[in-house]
Steps between C-alpha positions, in 0.01 A plus 500: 500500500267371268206465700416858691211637711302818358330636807139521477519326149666142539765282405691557149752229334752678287802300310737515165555183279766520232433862496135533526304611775196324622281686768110432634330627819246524720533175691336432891845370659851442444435141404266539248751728329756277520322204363350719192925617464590158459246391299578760246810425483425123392285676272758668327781247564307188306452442218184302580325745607626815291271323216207552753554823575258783252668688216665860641300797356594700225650818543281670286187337659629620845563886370126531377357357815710743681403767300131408494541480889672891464243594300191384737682601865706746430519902347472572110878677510614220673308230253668714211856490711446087452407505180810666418722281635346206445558578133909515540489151759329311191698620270762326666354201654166448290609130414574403822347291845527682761723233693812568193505871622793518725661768668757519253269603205347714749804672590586540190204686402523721820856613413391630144146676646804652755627690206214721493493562922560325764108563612373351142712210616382481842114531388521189283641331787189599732310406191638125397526403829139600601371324151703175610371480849200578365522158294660334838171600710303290232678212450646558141820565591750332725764762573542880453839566314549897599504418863900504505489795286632807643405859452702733391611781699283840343610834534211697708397822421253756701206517335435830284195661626389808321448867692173623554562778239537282258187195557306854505655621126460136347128473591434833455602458115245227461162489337213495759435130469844442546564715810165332688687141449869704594346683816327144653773327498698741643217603757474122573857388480335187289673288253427542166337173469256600827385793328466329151268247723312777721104499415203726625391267726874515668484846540263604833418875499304502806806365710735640271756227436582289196569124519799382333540156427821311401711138447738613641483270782618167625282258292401744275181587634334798375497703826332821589568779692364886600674813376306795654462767225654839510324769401648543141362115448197598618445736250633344230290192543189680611551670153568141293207338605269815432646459120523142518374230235282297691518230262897465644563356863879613514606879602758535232434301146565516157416373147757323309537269246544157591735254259422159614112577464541714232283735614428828673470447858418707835634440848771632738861532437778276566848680416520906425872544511544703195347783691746567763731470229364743298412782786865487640645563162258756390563724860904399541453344829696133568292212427327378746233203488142473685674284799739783576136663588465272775873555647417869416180502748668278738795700533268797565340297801801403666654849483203609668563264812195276330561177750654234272179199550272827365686506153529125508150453479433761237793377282314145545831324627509136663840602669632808688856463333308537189373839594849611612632471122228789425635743755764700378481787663767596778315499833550742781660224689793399266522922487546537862733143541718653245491855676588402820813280344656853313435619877718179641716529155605821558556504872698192461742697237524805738588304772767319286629777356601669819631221683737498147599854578613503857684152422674726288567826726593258804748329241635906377 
């Protein structure tokens, strides 16, 4: 059908023309739909009209409004995730409206990013068809050409999450300054980006907790939440803001040289991944990044019974099934299903294997 209900939301005309696909939504009743569907058709249909109808944006003007969008709503690592991207789509497209890219040169493009995985693939899916819709919501672009755009089939893998023994070795080879950023985040089970954002006035001693915030969110709201501190944290923070510089609002900063102002500049830090890099060499342990710290703490939870909503809210998850990626331990319920079938298992081939042997003395 080309006219649909979307409960709670409203009515929704969607239709192809000569291989183009015109959508718009959220209209009162079924009539109004229709009515809009058929006069976009005429729209597109004569030639009368197509003169009155505004100039389709510039694929290049669309990528820097999404970015600058990104940029505003969303996290740095997934700003710089954009950015990165966005550099290999206008490569490829920089001359172009927005209405001449078709699935085909979309395709196309997805087929050669499959070379490298089948998730690098997949990701600039997510990616082109949010920036599209994204143009669709705003009324520069008529049609989103990834929607018919499969993804490819990945091949899953469980997460590596390091042993105890060895988060202990990796921080323990760090400088001081180092292991106070190392041991809150893995005392927290933050994201790097929460702790790179954490300030003094986030941190409450007398209740003991630390708020968190991240964009992680649906609409990219920058949304808080309480992680009581352990004791470790305690200490370590007690001991940071004794020896702070009260000039600086943010827990963990640095001084670095900034290019684009040319200049020597103070604040907090955005990406550190050269560390865990580094440490994991230098002791021989697997590599392991920060976020295996939070799979690492909420592994540790879950083993210890830790009710599932409990580690959701400390991870700082919308969804439950989003939790359940982070638990990989084995729980004593999957041990004792898989117990009791050995138990059933092994009857079952007892009980076979005797009935086989007095088929065969009757038959003697």
């Amino acid at each position: 059908m080309s006219v649909y209900l979307i409960k709670g939301r409203g009515w929704r005309y969607d239709f192809t023309l000569n291989g183009t696909r015109y959508t718009n939504a959220w209209f009162e009743t079924k009539t109004k739909a229709r009515q809009a569907e058929v006069k976009r058709k005429e729209e597109i249909l004569s030639p009368r009209l197509e003169k009155e109808i505004p100039t389709v944006m510039g694929f290049l003007e669309l990528v820097n409004k999404r970015l600058d969008h990104v940029k505003a709503f969303g996290s740095m690592s997934n700003y710089r995730d954009h950015v990165y991207m966005a550099r290999r789509w206008i490569k490829e497209w920089r001359n172009l409206n927005c209405n001449h890219i078709n699935m085909v040169k979309i395709q196309s493009f997805i087929i050669k990013r499959s070379r490298v995985s089948a998730c690098t693939a997949n990701k600039e899916i997510r990616c082109l068809r949010a920036l599209f819709n994204f143009g669709i919501k705003r009324g520069w672009v008529s049609a989103n050409p990834t929607n018919n755009i499969p993804f490819l089939p990945e091949e899953k893998k469980v997460k590596y999450v390091p042993s105890k023994e060895d988060v202990l070795r990796v921080i323990m080879a760090a400088d001081q300054e180092t292991q106070h950023y190392l041991w809150t985040i893995e005392e927290t089970m933050g994201r790097m980006s929460e702790i790179n954002r954490l300030t003094w006035s986030d941190v409450d001693f007398q209740e003991r907790c630390t708020i968190l915030y991240t964009r992680k969110k649906k609409g990219g709201h920058l949304t808080p939440r309480k992680v009581p501190m352990t004791n470790r944290l305690f200490q370590i923070l007690s001991y940071r803001y004794e020896h702070r510089d009260k000039r600086m609002p943010w827990v963990f900063w640095h001084r670095y040289w900034d290019r684009e102002k040319n200049k020597w500049v103070e604040g907090p830090f955005i990406n550190r991944k050269r560390i865990m890099i580094t440490l994991c060499r230098k002791v021989g342990v697997r590599y392991f990044r920060y976020h295996s710290l939070r799979h690492f703490g909420a592994s540790l939870l879950d083993h210890a019974n830790v009710n599932i909503g409990s580690i959701q809210r400390i991870l700082g998850h919308e969804n439950r099934s989003t939790t359940e990626i982070y638990l990989h331990s084995i729980g004593e319920a999957e041990r004792e299903a898989m117990r009791i079938f050995e138990e059933v298992s092994e009857n079952s081939h007892t009980e076979s294997h005797t009935e086989t042997n007095k088929r065969l003395t009757t038959t003697g």
